[in-house]
Structures are given as structure tokens and as C-alpha cells.
MARFI-144399 format. One line per 3 residues: their letters; for each residue x, y, z of N, C-alpha, C. Coordinates in steps of 0.02 Angstrom, whole numbers. Layout:
A> X,Y,Z,X,Y,Z,X,Y,Z; ...
//
This chain:
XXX> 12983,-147,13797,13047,-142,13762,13051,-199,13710; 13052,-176,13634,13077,-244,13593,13125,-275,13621; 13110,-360,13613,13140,-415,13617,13213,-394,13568
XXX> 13255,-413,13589,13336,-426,13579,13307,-514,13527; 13336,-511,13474,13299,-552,13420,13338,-610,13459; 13391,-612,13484,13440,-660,13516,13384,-689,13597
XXX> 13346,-662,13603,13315,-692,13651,13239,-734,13628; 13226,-733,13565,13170,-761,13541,13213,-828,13506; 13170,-888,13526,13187,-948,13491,13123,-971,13475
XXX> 13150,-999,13385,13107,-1028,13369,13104,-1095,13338; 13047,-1143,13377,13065,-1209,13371,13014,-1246,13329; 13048,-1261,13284,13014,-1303,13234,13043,-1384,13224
XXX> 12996,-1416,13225,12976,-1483,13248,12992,-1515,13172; 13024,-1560,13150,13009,-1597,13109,13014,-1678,13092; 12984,-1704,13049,13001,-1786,13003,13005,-1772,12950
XXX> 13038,-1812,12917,13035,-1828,12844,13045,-1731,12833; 13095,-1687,12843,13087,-1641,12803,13171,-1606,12776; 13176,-1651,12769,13236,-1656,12738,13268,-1583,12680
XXX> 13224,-1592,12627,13215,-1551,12560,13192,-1478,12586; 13155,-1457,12634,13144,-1401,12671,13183,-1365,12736; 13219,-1399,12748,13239,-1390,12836,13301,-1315,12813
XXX> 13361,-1338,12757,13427,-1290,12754,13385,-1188,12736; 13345,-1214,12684,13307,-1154,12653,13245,-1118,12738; 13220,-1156,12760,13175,-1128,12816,13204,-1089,12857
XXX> 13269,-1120,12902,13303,-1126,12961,13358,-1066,12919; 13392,-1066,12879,13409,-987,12843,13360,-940,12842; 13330,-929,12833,13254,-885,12820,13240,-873,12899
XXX> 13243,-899,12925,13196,-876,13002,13290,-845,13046; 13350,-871,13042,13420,-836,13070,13407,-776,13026; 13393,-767,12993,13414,-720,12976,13389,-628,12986
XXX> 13327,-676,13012,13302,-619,13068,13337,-582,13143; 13386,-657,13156,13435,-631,13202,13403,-697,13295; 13366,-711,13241,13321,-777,13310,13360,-829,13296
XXX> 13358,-870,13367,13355,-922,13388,13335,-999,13352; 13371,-1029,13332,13315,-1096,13293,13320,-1159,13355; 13268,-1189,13369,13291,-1246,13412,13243,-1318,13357
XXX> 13286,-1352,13329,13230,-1413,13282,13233,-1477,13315; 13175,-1500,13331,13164,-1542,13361,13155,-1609,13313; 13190,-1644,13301,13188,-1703,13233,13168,-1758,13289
XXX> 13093,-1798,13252,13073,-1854,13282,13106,-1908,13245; 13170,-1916,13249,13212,-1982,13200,13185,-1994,13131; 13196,-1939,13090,13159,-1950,13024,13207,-1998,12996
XXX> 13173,-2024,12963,13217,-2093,12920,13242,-2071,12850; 13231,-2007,12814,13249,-1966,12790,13317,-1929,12778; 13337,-1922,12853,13389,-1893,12863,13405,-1826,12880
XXX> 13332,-1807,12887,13315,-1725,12924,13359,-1719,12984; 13368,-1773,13033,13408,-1753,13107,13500,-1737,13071; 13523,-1758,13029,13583,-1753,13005,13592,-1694,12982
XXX> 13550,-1671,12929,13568,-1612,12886,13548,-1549,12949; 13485,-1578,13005,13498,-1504,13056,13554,-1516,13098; 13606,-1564,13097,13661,-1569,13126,13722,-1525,13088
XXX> 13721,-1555,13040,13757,-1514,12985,13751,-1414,12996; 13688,-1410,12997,13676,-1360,12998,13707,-1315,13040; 13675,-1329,13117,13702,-1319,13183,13765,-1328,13196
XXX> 13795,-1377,13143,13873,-1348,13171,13911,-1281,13117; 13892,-1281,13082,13886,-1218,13052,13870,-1145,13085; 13825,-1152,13130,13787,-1091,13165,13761,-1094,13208
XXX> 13795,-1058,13249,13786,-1075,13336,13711,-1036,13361; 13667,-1008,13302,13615,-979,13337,13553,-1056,13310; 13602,-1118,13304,13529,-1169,13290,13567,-1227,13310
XXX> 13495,-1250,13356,13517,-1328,13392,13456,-1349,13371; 13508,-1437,13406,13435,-1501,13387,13444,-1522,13453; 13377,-1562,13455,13349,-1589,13494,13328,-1659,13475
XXX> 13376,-1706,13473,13348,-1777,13425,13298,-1819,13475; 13246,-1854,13445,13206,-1889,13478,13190,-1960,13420; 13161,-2040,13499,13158,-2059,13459,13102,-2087,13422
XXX> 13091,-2106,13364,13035,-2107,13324,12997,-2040,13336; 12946,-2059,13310,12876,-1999,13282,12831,-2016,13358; 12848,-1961,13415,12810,-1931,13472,12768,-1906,13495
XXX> 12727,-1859,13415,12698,-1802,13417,12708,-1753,13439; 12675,-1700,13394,12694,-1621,13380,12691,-1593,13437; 12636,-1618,13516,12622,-1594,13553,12679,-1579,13622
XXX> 12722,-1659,13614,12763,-1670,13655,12837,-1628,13605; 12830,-1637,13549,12902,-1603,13523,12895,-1518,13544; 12833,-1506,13550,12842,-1411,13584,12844,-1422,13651
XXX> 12811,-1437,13684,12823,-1458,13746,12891,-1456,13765; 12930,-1513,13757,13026,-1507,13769,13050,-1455,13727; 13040,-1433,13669,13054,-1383,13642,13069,-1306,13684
XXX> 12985,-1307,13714,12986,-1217,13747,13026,-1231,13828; 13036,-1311,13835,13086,-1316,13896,13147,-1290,13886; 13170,-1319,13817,13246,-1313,13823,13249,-1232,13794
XXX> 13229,-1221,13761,13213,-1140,13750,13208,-1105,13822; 13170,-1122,13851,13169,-1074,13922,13232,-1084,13963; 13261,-1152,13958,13305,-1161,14005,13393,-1134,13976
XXX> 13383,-1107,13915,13425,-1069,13885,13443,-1011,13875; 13375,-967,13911,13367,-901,13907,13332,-865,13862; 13283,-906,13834,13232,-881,13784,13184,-841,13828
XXX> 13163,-774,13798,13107,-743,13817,13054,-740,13777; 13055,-767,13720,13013,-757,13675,13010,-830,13663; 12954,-891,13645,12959,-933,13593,12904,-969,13549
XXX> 12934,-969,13478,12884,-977,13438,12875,-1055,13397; 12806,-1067,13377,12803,-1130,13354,12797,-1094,13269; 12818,-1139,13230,12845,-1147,13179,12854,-1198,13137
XXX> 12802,-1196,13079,12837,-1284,13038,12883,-1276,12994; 12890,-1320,12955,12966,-1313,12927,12946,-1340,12868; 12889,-1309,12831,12864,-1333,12754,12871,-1271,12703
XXX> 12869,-1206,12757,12876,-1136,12708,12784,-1117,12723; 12722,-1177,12757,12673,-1147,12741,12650,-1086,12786; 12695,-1057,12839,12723,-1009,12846,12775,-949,12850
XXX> 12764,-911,12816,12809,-835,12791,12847,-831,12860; 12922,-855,12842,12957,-823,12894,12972,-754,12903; 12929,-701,12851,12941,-628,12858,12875,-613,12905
XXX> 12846,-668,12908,12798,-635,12964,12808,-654,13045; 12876,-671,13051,12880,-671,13120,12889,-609,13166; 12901,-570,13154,12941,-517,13189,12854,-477,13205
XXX> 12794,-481,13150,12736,-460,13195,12711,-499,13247; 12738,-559,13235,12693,-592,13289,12748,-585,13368; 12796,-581,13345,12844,-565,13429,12825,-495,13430
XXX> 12814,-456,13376,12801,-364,13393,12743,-381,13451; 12698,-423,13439,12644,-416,13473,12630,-442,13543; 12681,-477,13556,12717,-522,13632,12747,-459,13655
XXX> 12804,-433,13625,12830,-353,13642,12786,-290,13687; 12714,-311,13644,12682,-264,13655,12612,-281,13719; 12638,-337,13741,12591,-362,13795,12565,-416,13786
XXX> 12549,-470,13737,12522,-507,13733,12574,-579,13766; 12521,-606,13761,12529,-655,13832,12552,-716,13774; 12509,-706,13702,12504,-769,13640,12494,-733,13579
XXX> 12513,-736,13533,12500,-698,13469,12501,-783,13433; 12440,-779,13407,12427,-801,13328,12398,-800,13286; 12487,-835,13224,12464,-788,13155,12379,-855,13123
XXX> 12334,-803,13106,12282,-827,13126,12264,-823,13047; 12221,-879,13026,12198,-887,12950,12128,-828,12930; 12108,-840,12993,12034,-834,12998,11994,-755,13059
XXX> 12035,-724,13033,12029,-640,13067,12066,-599,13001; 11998,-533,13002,12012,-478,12932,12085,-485,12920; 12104,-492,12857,12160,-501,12818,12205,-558,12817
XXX> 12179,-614,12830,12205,-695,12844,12175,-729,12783; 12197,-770,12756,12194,-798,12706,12212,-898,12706; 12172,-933,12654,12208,-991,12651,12216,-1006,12556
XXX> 12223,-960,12497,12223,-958,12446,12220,-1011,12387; 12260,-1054,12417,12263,-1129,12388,12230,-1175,12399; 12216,-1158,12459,12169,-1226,12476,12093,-1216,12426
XXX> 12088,-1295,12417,12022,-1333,12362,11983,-1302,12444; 11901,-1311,12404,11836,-1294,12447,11816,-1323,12509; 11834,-1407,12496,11840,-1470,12538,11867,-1440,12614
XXX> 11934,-1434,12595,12002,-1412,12653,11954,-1349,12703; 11947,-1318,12646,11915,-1237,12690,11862,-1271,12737; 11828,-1301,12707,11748,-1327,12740,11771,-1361,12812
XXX> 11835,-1382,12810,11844,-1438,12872,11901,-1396,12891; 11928,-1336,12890,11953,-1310,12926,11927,-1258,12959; 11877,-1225,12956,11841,-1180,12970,11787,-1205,13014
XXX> 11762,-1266,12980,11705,-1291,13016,11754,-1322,13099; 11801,-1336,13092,11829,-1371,13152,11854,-1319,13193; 11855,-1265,13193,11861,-1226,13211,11820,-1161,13239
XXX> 11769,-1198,13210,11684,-1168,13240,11674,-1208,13289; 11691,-1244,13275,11671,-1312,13335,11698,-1321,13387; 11774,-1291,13384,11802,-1284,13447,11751,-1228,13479
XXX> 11779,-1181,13435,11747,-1106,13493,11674,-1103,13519; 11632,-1156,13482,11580,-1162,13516,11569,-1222,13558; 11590,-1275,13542,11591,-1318,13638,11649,-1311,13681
XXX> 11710,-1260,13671,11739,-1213,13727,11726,-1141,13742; 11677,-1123,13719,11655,-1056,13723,11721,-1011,13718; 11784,-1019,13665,11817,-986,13665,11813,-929,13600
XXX> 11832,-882,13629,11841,-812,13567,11885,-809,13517; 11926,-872,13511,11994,-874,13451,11958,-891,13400; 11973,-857,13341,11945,-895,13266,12000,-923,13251
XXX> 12053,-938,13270,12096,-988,13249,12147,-1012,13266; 12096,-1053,13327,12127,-1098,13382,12182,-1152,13366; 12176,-1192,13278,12206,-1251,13291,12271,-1231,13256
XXX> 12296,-1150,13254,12347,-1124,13218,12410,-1152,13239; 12459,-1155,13198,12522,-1207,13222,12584,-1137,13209; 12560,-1067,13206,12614,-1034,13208,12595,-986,13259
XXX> 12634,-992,13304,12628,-943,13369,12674,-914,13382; 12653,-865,13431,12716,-830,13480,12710,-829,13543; 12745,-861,13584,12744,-851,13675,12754,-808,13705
XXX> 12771,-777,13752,12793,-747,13819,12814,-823,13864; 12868,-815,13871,12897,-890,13907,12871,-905,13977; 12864,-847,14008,12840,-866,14077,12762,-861,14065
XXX> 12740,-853,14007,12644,-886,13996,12663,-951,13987; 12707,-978,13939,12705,-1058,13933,12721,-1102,13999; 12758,-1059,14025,12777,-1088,14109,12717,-1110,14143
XXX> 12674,-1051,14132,12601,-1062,14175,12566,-1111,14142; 12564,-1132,14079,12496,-1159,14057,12544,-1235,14040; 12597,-1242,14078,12633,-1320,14078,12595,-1362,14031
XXX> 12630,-1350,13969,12614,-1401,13898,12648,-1454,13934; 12673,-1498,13962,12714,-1540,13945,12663,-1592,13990; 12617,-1556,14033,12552,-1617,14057,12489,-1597,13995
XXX> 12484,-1579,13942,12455,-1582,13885,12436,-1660,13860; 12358,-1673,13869,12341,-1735,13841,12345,-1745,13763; 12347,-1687,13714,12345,-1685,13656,12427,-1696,13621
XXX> 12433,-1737,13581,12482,-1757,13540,12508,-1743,13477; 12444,-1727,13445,12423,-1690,13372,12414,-1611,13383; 12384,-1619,13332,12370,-1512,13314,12327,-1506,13364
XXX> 12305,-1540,13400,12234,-1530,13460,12265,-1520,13496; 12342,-1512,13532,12390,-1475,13560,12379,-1406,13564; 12376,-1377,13496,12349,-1317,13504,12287,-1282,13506
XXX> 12245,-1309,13520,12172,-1321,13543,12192,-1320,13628; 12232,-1336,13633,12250,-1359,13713,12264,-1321,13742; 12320,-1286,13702,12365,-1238,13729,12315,-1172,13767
XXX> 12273,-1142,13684,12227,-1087,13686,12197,-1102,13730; 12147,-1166,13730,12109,-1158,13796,12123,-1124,13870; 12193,-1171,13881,12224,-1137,13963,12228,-1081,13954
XXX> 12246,-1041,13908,12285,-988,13892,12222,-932,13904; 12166,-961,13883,12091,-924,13906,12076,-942,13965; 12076,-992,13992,12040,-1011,14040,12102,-948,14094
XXX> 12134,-949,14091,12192,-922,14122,12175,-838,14106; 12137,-836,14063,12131,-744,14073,12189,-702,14051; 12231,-748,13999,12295,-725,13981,12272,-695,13912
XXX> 12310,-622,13872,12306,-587,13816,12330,-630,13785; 12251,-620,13732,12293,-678,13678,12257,-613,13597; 12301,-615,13554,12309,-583,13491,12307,-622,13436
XXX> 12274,-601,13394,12270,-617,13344,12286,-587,13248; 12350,-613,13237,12372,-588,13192,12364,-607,13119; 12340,-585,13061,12303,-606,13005,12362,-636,12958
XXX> 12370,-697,12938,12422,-706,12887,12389,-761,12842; 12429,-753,12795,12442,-783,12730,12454,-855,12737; 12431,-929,12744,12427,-987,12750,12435,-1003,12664
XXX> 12504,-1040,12668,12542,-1070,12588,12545,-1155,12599; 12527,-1187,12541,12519,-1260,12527,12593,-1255,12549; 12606,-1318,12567,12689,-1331,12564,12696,-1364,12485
XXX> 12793,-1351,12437,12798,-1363,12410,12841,-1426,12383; 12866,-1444,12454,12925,-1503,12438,12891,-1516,12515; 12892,-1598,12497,12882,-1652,12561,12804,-1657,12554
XXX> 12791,-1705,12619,12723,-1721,12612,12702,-1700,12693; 12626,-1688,12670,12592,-1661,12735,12582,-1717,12804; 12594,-1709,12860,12599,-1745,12907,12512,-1760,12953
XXX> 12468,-1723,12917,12406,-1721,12942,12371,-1771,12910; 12354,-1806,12963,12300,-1876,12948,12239,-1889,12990; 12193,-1940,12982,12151,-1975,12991,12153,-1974,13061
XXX> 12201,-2005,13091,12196,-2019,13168,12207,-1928,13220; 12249,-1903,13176,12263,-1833,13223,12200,-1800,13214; 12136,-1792,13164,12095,-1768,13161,12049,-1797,13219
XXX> 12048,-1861,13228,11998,-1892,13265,12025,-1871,13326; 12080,-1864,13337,12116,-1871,13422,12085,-1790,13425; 12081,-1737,13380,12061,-1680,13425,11992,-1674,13418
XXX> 11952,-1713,13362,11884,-1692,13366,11859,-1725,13441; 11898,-1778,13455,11859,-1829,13525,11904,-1774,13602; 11951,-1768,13597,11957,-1705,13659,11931,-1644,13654
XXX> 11923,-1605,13597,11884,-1569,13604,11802,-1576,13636; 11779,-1649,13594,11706,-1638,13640,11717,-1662,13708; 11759,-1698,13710,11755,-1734,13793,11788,-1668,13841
XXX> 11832,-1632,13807,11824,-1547,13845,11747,-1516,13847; 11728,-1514,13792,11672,-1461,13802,11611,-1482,13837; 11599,-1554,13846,11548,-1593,13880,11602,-1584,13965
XXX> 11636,-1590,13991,11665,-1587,14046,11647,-1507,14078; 11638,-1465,14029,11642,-1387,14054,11568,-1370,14059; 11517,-1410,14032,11458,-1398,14052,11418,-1427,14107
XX> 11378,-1382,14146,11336,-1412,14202,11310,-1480,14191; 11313,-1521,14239,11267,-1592,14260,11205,-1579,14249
//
């Protein structure tokens, strides 16, 4: 039975996103979902204007935290307070636009339709990254070969940051004892989510540069998943 759009929440995490948050968080209600934004005390003033917001419209709350926690722990309390609200559906979501909020409703069609995880995936027939220089492609693709081959997993695009749950799958695969902090969170996630024998889908979308704000991906979050990933994939092989 389709999801009742009132039972899907979707929680998008932000800092510093001030200039993006009113335009995103319109765009995704208006599908008739849930917003839950998790602001790591941007100094910006992002936790205010989603205050502002939310009192405006009772289908979007915050969740203020303090300083910058990582992305891993802001979904983590996120799909808590989402579950503990009556979410049946919940989705991760950034709040730059470099995902199409018209493509949510396939990726919950596909939770609807049995799947345990739907994601919208760069890197399966009809997925795209258009903007991105040669560089970007080379180290997103390649890091992503690299997962699926020292976890022997079948996702081509494991370290995707737009998903869709089934709430009682996130129940099972308890993010919130997740060693990963960064996007290797979702490296994390997928893994259990395989290791667990749970349907996982893969949906082809359109990956957009963001146009206002600056990108939150650095130096150290790259290293934090290239070093759990191998210290996973060396752990899963025989002595």
C-alpha cells in the first residue's frame, strides 16, 4: 500500500546552509512529507531561519545540536526522532539542491514496493554526475570500486547520501552504534544492510553541483572512510 506522504520524514542535516535551507525544505513539503533538519549550530544562522520556518509549518522540525558532530551521528538521532514520531518511511537528504526533490517520491515508490533501502544511485543505467570536472569522477567512482571490492558488496553506489528507509530496517541495522562520522556512514549503513540480507534498490538519478554555499567534503572525511573501509574489508577476510 503507498505510504500516506504524512508518514515519510525527511531529514536533512545541515551547517552553514543558510542561503539554501527556505527554497529546499519548500520543495520537499510540498510533496506532502515530513521535514525533520538537524542544524549542527551553524554560525551562519541556518538553526534560526529552520526555526523560523517550523514555526510557520507544522509538517517541519529541528533538531539543534551542538557544534559540527558529523553527518553520521546527525542521521542517526534524526531516523530516532523520526521513528519515535511515527515515521514509516525515512529519508536522507542534503540541503544544497544537489539532489532533485522531484525525485523523492521514486525512491519511497520503491520502499512501498518492498525494498528494505532505495538509493538514488549516480552510478546504475540512467544516473548521471554532469558537472562534475574528470578529477571528481575518477575519485568518486574509483572509491566506490573500492568499497564493493574489499566488502564484496553489489551496490555501485554505496557512498550515496540520498536514501530511502523502511524504519523498522533502520531499527535493525542501529546507526546510532555506527563508527563512521562522515559519508563513510553510508558505506556503513549499506554494508549492515547487506550483511543483513535486507532488499536494497537501486534508483538512477541526476547528481547537481550545489549552487549557493560551500561543499562540506574534505580531506579528513575522505581519509576517515578510505581507513574503515579497509580496516572493514581486511577484518572480513580469512587469517
Amino acid at each position: 500500500m503507498p505510504a500516506d506522504p504524512a508518514s515519510v520524514t525527511v531529514v536533512i542535516p545541515t551547517y552553514n546552509e543558510r542561503d539554501n535551507l527556505d527554497a529546499i525544505v519548500g520543495a520537499v513539503v510540498r510533496h506532502g512529507y515530513r521535514v525533520l533538519v538537524v542544524d549542527d549550530g551553524s554560525p551562519d544562522g541556518t538553526g534560526e531561519v529552520a526555526d523560523q520556518i517550523a514555526a510557520e509549518n507544522p509538517a517541519v522540525s529541528v533538531m539543534h545540536r551542538t557544534g559540527k558532530q558529523g553527518l553520521g551521528t546527525a542521521y542517526a538521532q534524526g531516523f530516532g526522532y523520526a521513528g519515535e514520531h511515527g515515521a514509516r518511511i525515512v529519508c536522507e537528504f542534503d540541503a544544497d539542491f544537489s539532489h532533485d526533490p522531484e525525485d523523492l517520491p521514486r525512491l519511497i515508490e520503491m520502499v512501498d514496493e518492498g525494498a528494505d533501502l532505495a538509493i538514488g544511485s549516480r552510478y546504475v543505467r540512467g544516473g548521471a554526475t554532469p558537472e562534475w570536472p574528470l578529477h571528481r569522477k575518477f575519485l568518486s567512482r574509483g572509491g566506490n570500486l573500492y568499497v564493493r571490492w574489499m566488502l564484496r558488496m553489489p551496490v555501485r553506489d554505496a557512498t550515496a547520501g540520498f536514501r530511502a528507509y523502511r524504519t523498522d530496517a533502520v531499527e535493525r541495522l542501529h546507526p546510532e552504534s555506527c563508527l563512521a562520522s562522515g559519508y563513510a556512514f553510508q558505506v556503513e549503513m549499506t554494508w549492515r544492510a547487506v550483511r543483513q540480507k535486507m532488499k536494497i534498490v537501486e534508483v538512477p538519478i541526476i547528481f547537481r553541483d550545489r549552487v549557493a554555499g560551500t561543499s562540506k567534503m574534505g580531506l579528513p572525511i575522505v581519509l576517515e572512510a578510505m581507513w574503515l573501509v579497509t580496516k572493514w574489508g581486511f577484518s572480513r577476510r580469512p587469517r
